[in-house]
C-alpha positions in Angstrom: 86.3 78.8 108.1 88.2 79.0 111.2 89.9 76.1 113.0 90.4 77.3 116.5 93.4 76.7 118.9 93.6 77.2 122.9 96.8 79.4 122.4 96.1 82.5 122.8 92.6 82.3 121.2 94.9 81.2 117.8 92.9 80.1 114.9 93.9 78.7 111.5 91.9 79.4 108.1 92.1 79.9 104.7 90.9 82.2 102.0 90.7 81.6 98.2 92.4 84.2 96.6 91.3 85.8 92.7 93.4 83.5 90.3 91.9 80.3 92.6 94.9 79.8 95.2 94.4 78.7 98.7 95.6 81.5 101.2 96.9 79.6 104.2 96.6 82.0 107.4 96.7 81.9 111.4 95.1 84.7 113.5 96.1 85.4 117.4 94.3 87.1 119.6 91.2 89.9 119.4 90.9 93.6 118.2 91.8 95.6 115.4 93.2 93.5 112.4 97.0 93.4 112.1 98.2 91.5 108.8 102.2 90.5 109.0 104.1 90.1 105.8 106.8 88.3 105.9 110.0 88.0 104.2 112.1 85.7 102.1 112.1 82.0 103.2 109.4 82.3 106.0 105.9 81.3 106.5 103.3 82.1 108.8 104.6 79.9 111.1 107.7 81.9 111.8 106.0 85.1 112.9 104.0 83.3 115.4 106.5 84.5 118.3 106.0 88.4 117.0 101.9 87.9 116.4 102.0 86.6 120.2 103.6 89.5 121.6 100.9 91.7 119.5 97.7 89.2 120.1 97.2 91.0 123.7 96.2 94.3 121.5 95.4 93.0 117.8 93.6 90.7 116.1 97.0 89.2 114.6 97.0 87.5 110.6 99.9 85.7 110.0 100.0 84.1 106.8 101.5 81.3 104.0 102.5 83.7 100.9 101.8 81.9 98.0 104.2 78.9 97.0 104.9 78.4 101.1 103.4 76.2 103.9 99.8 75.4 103.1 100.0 78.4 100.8 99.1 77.0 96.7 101.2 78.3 93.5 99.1 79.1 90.9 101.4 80.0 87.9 102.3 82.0 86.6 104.3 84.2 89.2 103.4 87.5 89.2 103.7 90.7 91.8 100.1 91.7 91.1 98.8 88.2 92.0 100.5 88.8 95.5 99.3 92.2 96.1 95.6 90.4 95.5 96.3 87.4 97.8 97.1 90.6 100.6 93.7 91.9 99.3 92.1 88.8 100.1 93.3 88.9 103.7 92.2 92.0 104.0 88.4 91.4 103.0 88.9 88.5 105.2 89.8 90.7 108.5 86.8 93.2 107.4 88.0 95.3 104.9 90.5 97.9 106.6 93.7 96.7 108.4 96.8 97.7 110.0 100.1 95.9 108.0 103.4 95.0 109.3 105.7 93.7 106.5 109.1 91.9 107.3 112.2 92.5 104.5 110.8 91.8 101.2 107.6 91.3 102.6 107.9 95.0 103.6 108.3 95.7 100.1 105.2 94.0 99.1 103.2 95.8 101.8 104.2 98.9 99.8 103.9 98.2 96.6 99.5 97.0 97.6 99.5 100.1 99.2 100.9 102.1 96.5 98.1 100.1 94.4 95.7 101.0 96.3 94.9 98.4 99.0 92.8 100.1 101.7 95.5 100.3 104.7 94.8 101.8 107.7 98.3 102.1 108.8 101.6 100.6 107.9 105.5 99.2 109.3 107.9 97.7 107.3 111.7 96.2 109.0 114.4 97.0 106.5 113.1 96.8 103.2 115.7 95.1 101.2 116.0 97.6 98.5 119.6 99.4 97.0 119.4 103.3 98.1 122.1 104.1 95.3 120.9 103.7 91.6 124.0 101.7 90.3 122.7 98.2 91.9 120.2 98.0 89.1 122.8 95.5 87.1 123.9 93.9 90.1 120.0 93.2 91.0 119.6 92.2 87.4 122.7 89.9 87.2 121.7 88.3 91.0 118.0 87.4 89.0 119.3 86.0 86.4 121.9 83.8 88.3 119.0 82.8 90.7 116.2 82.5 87.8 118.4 79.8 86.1 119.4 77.7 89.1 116.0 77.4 89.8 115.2 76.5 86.3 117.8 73.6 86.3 116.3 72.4 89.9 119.3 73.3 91.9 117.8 74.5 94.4 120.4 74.1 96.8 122.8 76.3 95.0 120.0 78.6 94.6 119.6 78.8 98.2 123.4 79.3 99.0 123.5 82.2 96.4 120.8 84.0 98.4 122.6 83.5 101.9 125.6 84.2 100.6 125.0 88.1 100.5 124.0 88.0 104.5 126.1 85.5 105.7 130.0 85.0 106.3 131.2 81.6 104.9 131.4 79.8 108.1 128.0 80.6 109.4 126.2 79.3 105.7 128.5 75.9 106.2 127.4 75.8 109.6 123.7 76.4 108.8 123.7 73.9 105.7 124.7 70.9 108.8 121.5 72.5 110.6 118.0 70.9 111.0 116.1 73.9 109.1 118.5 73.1 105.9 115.4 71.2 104.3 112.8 73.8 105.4 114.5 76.3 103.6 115.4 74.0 100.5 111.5 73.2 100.3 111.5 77.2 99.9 113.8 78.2 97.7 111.7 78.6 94.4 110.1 81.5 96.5 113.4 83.3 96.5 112.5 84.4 93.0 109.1 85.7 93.5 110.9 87.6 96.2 113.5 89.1 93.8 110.7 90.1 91.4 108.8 91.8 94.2 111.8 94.1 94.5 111.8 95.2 91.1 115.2 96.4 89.8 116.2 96.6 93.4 116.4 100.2 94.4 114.3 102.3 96.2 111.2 102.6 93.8 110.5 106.6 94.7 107.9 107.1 91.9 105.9 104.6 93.7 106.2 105.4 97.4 105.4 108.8 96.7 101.5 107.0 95.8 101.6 106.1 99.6 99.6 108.2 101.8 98.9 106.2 104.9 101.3 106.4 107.6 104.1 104.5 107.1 106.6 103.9 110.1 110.2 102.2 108.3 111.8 100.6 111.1 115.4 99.3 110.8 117.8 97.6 113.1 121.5 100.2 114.5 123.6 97.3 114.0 122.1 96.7 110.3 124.9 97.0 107.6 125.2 100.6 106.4 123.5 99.9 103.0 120.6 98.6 104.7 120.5 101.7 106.8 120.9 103.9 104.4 118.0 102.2 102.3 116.0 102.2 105.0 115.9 106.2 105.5 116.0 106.6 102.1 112.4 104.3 101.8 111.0 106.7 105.0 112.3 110.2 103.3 110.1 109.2 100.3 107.0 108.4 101.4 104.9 111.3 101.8 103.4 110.3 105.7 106.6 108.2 106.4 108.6 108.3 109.2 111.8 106.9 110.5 113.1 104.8 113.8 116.3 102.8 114.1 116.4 99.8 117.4 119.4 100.2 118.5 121.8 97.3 118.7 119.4 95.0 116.2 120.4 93.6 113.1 118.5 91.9 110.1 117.1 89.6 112.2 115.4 91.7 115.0 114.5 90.2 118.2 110.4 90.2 118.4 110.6 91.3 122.0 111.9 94.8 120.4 110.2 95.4 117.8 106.7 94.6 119.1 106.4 97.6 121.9 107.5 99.7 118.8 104.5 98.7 116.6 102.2 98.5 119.0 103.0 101.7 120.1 102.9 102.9 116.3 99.6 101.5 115.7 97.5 102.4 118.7 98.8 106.6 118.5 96.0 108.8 118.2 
């Protein structure tokens, strides 16, 4: 059930998803059913300023992936147990829904629609993945660097090893002094599940080719060429997909950008 909010008609619930774990989810706004993914170290929580742009013209999910927030963590970890908790959702907003995923949760919106989750339409911002094949070991080698600080409960190091590949030196020092530090540490056995959702990192062709929605792959001009490049590569695969690049943006795009692009995406005839 529904706990209800004045802002902007937000409302929190939950859902039970198959294996037993409590969904955690907050919905904005009225109209048709728009389910955000997001990506490594968020929660629902930090797509509220994106589902508020969207809640004028959506009925906006935002939601706890398993393991975050008020999210549970039903072990063991496993891709397919994520694609149902997405399934869940979707019963939840009435069986058909438009999806927006954020980095890895972009590639998790793909791979439920690839296995068949009923999506009316589909975005995803920068998928994460490798466009050129020899990142397999490197993807393999980050797991298994990731996997065992995790295993030995250093989840700081963990989370430095995963900021690492975005950040310069000075700006993950600087961030480590910040307030959020502890947020993300409470996080960081996520990171995994987000490396297993990727696969062996590259651009899984095979199974975007399953996905025949309309799929818009949206990434940022000021994005670092690899992500680019992975980017068009993800759209060139998918059979309906197509391709749009916000200028200036980076990794991190600014929700006031990005929203006027999905909304315009979703509500096209």
């Amino acid at each position: 059930m529904d706990e209800a909010s004045s802002t902007l008609n937000r409302a929190r619930g939950r859902v039970i998803s198959g294996d037993g774990t409590r969904i955690a989810y907050e919905r904005y706004g009225e109209g048709p059913p728009l389910i955000v993914v997001s990506g490594a170290l968020c929660a629902a929580e930090g797509e509220r300023p994106l589902a508020e742009l969207l809640a004028p013209h959506f009925s906006v999910v935002t939601y706890d992936r398993r393991g975050r927030g008020g999210s549970g963590d039903t072990g063991p970890y496993s891709v397919e147990r994520e694609i149902d908790d997405l399934a869940t959702l979707t019963e939840e907003a009435g069986g058909d829904a438009y999806v927006h995923g954020m980095a890895s949760g972009g590639a998790l919106a793909l791979a439920a629609a690839a296995a068949g989750l009923p999506v009316e339409r589909l975005s995803v911002y920068e998928p994460p993945y490798a466009a050129d094949s020899g990142a397999r070991e490197t993807h393999a080698a980050h797991g298994r660097r990731l996997t065992g600080l995790l295993d030995r409960g250093r989840r700081t190091a963990a989370l430095e090893l995963f900021l690492a590949d975005a950040m310069a030196p000075e700006a993950l020092a600087h961030m480590r002094r910040s307030a959020m530090w502890p947020g993300l540490e409470a996080l960081a056995h996520t990171l995994a599940y987000d490396h297993a959702v990727l696969g062996d990192g590259v651009v899984p062709y095979e199974r975007l080719a399953r996905v025949h929605t309309r799929v818009l792959v949206v990434g940022g001009g000021a994005s670092p060429t690899r992500t680019r490049r992975a980017a068009l590569a993800v759209a060139t695969a998918l059979p309906r997909g197509r391709h749009r690049t916000l200028t200036g943006q980076t990794q991190v795009v600014a929700p006031q950008v990005l929203a006027p692009v999905l909304e315009e995406f979703f509500t096209e005839e």
